[in-house]
N, C-alpha and C positions, 0 to 999 in steps of 0.2 A: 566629529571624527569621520573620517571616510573608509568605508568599506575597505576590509584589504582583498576582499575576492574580486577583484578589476577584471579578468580575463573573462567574466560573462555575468549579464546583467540579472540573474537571481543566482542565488548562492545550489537549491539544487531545484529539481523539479518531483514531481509526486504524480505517479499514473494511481488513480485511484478504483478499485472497481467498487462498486455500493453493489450489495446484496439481502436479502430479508433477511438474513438471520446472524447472529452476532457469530465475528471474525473472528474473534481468541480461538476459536475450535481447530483453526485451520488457517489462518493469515501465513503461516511458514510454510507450508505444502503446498498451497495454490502458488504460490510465489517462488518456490522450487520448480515446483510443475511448466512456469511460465516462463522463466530465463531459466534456471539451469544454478541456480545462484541460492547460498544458504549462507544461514548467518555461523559466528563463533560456537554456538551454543550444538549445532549439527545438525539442528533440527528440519527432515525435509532430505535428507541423504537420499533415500530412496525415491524419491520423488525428481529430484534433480540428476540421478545417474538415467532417468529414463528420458528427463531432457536431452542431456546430452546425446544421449542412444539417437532419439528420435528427430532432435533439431541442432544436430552438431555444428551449423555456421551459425544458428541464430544466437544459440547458448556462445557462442565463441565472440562475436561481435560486442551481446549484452554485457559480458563480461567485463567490457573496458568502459561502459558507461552507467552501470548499477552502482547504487553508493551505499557502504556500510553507515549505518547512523549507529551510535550507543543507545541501548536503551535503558529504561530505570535501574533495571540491574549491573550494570555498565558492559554488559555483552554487543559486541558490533550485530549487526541484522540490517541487510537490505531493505524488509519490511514492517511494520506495525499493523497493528487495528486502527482503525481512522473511522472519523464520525460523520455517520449516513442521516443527514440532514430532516429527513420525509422521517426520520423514527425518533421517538424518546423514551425514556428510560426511568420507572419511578424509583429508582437509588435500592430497590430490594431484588435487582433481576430482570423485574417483568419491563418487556417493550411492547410497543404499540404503536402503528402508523400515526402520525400525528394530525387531530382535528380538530378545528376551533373548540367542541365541546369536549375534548381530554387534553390538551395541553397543559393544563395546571399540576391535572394526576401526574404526568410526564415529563417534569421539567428539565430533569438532563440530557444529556447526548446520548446516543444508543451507538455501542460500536458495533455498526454492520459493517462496515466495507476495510478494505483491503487498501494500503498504501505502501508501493514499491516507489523507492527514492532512487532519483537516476540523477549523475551529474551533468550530464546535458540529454537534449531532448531525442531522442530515440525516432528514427528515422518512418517514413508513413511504412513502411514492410514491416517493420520490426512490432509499430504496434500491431497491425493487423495481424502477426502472430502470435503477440502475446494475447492480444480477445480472443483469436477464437484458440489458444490453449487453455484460458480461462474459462472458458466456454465448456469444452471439454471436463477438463476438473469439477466446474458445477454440474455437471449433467451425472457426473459417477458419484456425487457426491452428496447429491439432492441438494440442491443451495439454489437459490433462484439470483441470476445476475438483473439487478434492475437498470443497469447502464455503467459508464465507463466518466471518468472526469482526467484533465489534466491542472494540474496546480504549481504554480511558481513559488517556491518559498523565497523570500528575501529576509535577508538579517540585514540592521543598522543598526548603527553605534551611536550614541548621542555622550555626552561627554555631561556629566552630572555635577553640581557644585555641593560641595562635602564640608 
């Protein structure tokens, strides 16, 4: 079966930021803070009226290429927690940069970073103001940003025999 999203070759795209310390605490506010943009749930109101205050063309622009995804609870959110590669997670909590000699202790994903879903890709301005707003946001918020990723999701259909 063929893709029905034809008008651009991944379905969306994923600016991710990786940070040491796990993103549930704050993945909606930093991502308020950076576009201007919140999910159903509201969470980040105050964070994203001081976007708007303070980057009213950037937040106005983002607006028409940030994408609400559902998430487990079926609330739409521009962003999740997303999984920072360099860390693992022993299933009770605890994280740990990851090294030949503890990756066994640390077999699952650690979610440190931050993933804002956009439906196309965000022009070189626009990221350069979403880093250094993120930049910002870590810096008042003790969070250490270890780097920036961009990621293409694609969805395919394959047709299944039943």
């Amino acid at each position: 079966m063929v893709n029905p999203n034809t008008n651009r070759h991944y379905n969306r795209h994923i600016l991710v930021v990786d940070t040491d310390t796990y993103a549930g605490n704050f993945e909606r506010e930093m991502c308020a803070f950076m576009t201007g943009q919140i999910g159903k749930c509201g969470v980040g109101e105050d964070q994203a009226r001081v976007a708007q205050r303070e980057i009213p063309r950037v937040v106005a622009q983002l607006g028409d290429l940030v994408d609400q995804v559902m998430d487990e609870q079926g609330c739409h959110r521009p962003v999740s927690v997303f999984q920072n590669q360099k860390y693992g997670n022993d299933g009770k909590g605890n994280h740990a940069v990851l090294t030949a000699e503890n990756k066994d202790r640390y077999p699952w994903p650690a979610y440190n970073s931050v993933g804002i879903y956009f439906g196309e890709i965000p022009n070189s301005r626009l990221l350069s103001a979403m880093k250094k707003r993120a930049r910002e946001f870590a810096d008042r918020e003790q969070v250490k940003i270890e780097g920036f990723r961009f990621l293409g999701q694609q969805t395919t259909f394959r047709e299944l025999k039943i």
